[in-house]
C-alpha positions in Angstrom: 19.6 12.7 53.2 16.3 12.2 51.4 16.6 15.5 49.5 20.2 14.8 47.7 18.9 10.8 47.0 16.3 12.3 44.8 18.8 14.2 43.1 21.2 11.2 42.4 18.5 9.6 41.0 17.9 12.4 38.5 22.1 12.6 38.3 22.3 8.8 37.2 20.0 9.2 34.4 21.3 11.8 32.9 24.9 10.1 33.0 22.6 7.4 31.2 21.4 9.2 28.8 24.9 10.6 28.1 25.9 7.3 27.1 22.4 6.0 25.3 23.0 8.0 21.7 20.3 5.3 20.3 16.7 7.6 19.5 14.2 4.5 20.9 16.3 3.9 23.9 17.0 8.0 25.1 12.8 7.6 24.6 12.2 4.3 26.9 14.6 5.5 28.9 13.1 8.9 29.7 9.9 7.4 30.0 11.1 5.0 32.9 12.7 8.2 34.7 9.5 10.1 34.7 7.3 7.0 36.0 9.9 6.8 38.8 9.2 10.1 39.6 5.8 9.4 40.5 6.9 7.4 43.5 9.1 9.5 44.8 9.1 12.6 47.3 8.9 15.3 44.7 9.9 18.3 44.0 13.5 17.1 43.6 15.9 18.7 45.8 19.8 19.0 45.4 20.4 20.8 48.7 18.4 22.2 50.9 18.1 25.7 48.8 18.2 23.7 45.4 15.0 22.6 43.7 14.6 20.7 40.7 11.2 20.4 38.5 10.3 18.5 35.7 7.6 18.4 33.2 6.8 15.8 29.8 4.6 16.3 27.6 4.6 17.0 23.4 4.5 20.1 23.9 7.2 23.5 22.4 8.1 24.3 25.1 7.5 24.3 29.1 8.7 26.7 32.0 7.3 27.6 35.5 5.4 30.9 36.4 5.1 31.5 40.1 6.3 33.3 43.3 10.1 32.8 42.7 10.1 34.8 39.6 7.1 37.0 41.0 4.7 36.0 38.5 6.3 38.2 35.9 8.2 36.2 33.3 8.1 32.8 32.5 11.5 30.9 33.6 11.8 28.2 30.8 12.7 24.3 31.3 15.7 22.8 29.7 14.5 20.1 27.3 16.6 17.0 27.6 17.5 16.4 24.2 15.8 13.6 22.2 12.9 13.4 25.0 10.1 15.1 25.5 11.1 15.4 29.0 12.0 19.1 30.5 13.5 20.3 34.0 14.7 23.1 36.0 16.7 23.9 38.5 16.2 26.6 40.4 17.1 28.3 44.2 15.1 29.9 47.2 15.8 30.6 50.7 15.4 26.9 52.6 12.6 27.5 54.4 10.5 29.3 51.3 7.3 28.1 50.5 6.8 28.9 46.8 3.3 28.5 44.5 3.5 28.2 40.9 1.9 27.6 37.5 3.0 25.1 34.8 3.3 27.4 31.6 3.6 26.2 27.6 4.6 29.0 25.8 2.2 31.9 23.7 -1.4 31.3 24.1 -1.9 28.3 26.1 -3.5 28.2 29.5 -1.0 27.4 32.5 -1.5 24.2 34.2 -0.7 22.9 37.6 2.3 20.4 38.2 1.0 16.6 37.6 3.5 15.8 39.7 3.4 17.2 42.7 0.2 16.1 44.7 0.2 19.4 46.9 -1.7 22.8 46.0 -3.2 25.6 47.5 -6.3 27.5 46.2 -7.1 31.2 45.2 -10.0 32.7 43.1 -8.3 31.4 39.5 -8.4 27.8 40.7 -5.8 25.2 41.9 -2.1 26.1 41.9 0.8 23.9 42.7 3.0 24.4 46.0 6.7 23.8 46.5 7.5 23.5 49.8 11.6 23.5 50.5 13.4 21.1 52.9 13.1 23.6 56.3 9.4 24.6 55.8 7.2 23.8 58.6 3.8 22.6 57.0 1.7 23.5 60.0 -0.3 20.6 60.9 -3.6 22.2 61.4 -3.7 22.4 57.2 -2.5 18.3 56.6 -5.9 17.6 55.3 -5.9 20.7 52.8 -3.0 20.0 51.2 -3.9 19.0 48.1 -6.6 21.6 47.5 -9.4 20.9 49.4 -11.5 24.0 50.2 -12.9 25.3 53.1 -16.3 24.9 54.5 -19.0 27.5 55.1 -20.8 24.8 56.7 -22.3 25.8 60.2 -22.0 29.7 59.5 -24.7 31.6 60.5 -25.6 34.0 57.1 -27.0 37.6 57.5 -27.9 40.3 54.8 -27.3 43.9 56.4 -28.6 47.0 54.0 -26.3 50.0 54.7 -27.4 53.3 54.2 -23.6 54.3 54.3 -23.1 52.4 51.4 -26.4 52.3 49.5 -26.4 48.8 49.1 -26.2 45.3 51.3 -24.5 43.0 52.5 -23.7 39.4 52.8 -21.5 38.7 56.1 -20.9 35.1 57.5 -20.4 34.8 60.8 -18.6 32.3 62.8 -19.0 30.8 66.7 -16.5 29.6 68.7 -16.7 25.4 70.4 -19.2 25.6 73.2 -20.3 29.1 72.3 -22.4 30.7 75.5 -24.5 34.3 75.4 -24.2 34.2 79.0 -20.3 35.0 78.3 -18.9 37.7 75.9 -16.4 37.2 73.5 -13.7 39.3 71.5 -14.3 39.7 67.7 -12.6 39.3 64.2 -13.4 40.8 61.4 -12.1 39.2 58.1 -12.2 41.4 54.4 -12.7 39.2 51.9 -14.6 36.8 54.1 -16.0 34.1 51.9 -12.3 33.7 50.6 -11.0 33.5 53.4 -13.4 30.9 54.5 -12.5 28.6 51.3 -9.2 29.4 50.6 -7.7 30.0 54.2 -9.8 27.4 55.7 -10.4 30.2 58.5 -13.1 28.1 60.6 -11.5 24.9 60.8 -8.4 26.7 61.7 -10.7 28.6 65.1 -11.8 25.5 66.1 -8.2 24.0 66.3 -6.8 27.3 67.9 -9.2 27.6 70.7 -9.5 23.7 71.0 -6.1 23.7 72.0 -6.0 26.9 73.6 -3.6 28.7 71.7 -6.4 31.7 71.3 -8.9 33.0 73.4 -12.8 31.9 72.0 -14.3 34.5 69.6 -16.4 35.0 66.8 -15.5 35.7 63.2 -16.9 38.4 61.3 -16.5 37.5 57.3 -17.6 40.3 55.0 -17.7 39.2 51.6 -17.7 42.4 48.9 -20.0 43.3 46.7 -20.0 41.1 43.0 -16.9 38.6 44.0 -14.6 37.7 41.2 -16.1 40.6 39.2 -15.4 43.9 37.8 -18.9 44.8 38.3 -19.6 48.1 40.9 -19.3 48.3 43.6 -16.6 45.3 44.6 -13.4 45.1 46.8 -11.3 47.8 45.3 -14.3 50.1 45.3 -14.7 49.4 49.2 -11.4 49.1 50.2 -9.5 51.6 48.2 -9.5 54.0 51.6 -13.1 54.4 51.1 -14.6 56.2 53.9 -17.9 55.5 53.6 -17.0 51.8 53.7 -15.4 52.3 57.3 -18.4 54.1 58.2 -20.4 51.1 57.5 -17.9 48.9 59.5 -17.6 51.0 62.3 -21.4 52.8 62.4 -23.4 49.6 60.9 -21.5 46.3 61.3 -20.3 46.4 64.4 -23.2 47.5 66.5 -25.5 45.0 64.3 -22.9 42.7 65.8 -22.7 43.8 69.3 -26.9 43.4 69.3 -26.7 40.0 67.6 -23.9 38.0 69.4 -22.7 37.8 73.0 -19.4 40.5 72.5 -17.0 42.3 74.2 -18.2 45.5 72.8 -15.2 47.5 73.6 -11.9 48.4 70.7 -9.4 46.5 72.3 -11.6 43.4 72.0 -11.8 43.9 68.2 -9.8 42.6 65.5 -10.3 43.8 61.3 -7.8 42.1 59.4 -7.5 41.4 55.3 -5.2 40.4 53.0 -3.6 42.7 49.7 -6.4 45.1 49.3 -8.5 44.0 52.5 -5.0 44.8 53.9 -4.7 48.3 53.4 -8.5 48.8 54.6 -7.8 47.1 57.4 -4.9 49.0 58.8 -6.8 51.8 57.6 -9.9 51.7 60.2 -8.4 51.6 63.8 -6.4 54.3 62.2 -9.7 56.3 61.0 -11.9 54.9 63.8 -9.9 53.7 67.0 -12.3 54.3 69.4 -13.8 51.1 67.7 -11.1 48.8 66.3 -8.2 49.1 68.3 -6.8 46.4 66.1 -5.7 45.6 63.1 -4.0 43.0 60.8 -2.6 44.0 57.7 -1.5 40.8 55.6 1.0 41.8 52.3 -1.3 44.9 52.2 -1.4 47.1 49.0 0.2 50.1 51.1 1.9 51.8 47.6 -1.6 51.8 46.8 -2.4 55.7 45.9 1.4 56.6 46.1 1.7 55.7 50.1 -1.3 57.7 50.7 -1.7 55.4 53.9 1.4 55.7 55.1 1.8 59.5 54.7 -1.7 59.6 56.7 0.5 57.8 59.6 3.3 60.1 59.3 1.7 62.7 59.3 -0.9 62.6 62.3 0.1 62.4 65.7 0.0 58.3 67.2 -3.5 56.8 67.4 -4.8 54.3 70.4 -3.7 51.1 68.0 -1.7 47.8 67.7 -1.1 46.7 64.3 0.3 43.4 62.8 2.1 43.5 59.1 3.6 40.6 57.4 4.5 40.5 53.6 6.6 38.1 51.3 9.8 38.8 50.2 7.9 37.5 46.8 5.8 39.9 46.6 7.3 43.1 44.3 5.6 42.4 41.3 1.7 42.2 42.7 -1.0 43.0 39.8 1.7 43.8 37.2 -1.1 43.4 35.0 -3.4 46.0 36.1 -1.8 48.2 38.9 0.4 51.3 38.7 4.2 50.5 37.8 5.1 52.4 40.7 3.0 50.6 43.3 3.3 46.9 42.3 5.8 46.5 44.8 4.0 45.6 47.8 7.2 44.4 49.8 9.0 47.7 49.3 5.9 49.7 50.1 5.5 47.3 53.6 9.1 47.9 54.6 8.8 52.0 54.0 5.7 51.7 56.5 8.1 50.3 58.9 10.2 53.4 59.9 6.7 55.7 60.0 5.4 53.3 63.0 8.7 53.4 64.9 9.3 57.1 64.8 5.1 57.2 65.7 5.8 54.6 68.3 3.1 52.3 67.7 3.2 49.2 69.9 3.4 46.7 66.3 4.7 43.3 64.6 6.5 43.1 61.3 7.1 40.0 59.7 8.9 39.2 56.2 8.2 35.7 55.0 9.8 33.5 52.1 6.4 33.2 50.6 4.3 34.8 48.3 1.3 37.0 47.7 -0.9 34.0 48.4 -3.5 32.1 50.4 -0.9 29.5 51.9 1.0 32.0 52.9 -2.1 33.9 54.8 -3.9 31.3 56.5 -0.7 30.1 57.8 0.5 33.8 59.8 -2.9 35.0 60.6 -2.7 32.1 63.5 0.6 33.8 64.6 -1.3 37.6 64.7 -3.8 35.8 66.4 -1.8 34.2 68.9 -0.4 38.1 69.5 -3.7 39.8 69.4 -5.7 37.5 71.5 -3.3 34.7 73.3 -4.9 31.5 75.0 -3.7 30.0 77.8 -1.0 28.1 75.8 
């Protein structure tokens, strides 16, 4: 098995090493390790739910920072002694798909993995993927793998002022292969558009699904908040933080400047608002405020603690709305925004599972997934095709 000969590899030197007490040599011999690495399928794996990772460098110290230790503290490499080269086991579920951050003690600036040739993107930059032994790398991504973004390229761009708001804005919208305004088509609508455009490669992906008919053709809606990647008002937690006004501009403003513009379906059932985290919550949020428009509704690792399960106590505690939602969450995902959330509502899986029970007792006609992944664009732009497949199945 290609995943324990890696291992042996790794096994052999250090039974080398063992036996190598001379300074110059445990050097050389480290040296000739690590270049071997760089032709071989890495990360190392000792079984299918053991990973090993390695890092040299002059450097204090070095450790990894990512999804399997939920991005709170730092787990630490084992230097090999009288090297400068460092490694670490470590364990997850064998199908997890894991991002993470090389890390060099106080101060420094994380790094990604030199390495390992595959990463995905997010709004700090590049970060380094670890995919174990029974992951399915779906192959509508094998030319993103190593970080390439996706392309707004052929997205028609309008500016819409909204009185509801007080301010415009900047949507992107996308047309399906062989588009026709003598047919009508059903609508999503994505939160975070632009970054779901570059990091979750959304139109590439459309083309793919409805090329091989795995999705009905539609357009895509991307709505891009206000002063991206900025603390600036208004932005995305101003908008989506169960802000009323907001759904008032999606449901009173968007959509019917939609409906005039394109060749849609203008009826609930044949619309779709989905968002990831924040964009989550807001978008399980309006077919439950406004179902007579959005019927559905997508919710992926969605901040539901957010406002002490204000969302979910709305679904308890009203009678069941006209609706089909989709949830998914990672099982990495209970430390999310440590840094600048609530204590109490970092814990996005826990807050995703107590939503569970509300829509059964309710019963809503839903999906809930749990995934071995994290709070992260790989993980998103590979599940919204299975919602879509749910919401708006081809003839595949």
């Amino acid at each position: 098995m290609e995943t324990k000969k890696g291992a042996a590899v790794f096994d052999e030197f250090l039974d080398t090493l063992r036996n190598t007490p001379e300074p110059d040599q445990r050097v050389d011999l480290a040296e000739a390790f690590y270049q071997k690495l760089k032709t071989m399928p890495y990360p190392l794996f000792a079984d299918d739910s053991t990973y090993i990772l390695f890092y040299k460098g002059k450097v204090d110290s070095a450790g990894i920072l990512g999804d399997m230790n939920n991005w709170s503290e730092t787990a630490w490499m084992e230097r090999i002694a009288g090297t400068d080269l460092f490694y670490l086991r470590g364990h997850a579920p064998n199908d997890a798909r894991i991002e993470y951050w090389l890390m060099f003690g106080a101060n420094t600036l994380w790094s990604i993995d030199p390495l390992n040739p595959r990463k995905s993107l997010n709004g700090f930059g590049e970060i380094s993927e670890l995919a174990m032994p029974g992951y399915q790398q779906h192959p509508y991504f094998a030319d993103y793998l190593s970080g390439r973004k996706g392309s707004s390229d052929g997205l028609r761009v309008h500016e819409i002022d909204s009185k509801c708001l007080g301010y415009h804005h900047t949507i992107h919208v996308y047309l399906p292969p062989g588009y026709n305004p003598e047919e009508k088509y059903p609508v999503l609508y994505l939160q975070d558009g632009i970054d779901y455009v570059e990091f979750a490669q959304v139109p590439h992906t459309m083309d793919q699904l409805i090329r091989d008919r795995k999705i009905q053709p539609m357009l895509v809606v991307f709505v891009t908040p206000p002063n991206r990647f900025k603390a600036d008002f208004p932005n995305r937690m101003s908008e989506y933080g169960l802000n009323d006004d907001y759904v008032k501009f999606f449901a009173d403003e968007l959509v019917p400047f939609i409906d005039r513009t394109y060749s849609t379906i203008a009826d609930a059932r044949s619309r779709l608002v989905a968002g990831d985290s924040f964009g989550g919550l807001i978008s399980a949020y309006i077919p439950f405020a406004r179902p007579e428009v959005f019927a559905n509704g997508y919710s992926q690792s969605g901040y539901l603690s957010f406002n002490q399960d204000k969302l979910i106590n709305l679904y308890r505690a009203s009678e069941k709305k006209d609706l089909r939602l989709y949830v998914d969450v990672g099982i990495y995902e209970e430390r999310v925004g440590a840094s600048f959330l609530p204590a109490d509502e970092t814990n996005f899986l826990a807050a995703n599972r107590r939503f569970v029970p509300v829509l059964q007792e309710r019963d809503y006609d839903f999906v809930y997934r749990e995934y071995p992944e994290g709070h992260t664009w790989g993980n998103w732009r590979r599940h919204l095709i299975d919602a879509l497949m749910w919401f708006f199945p081809g003839e595949n």
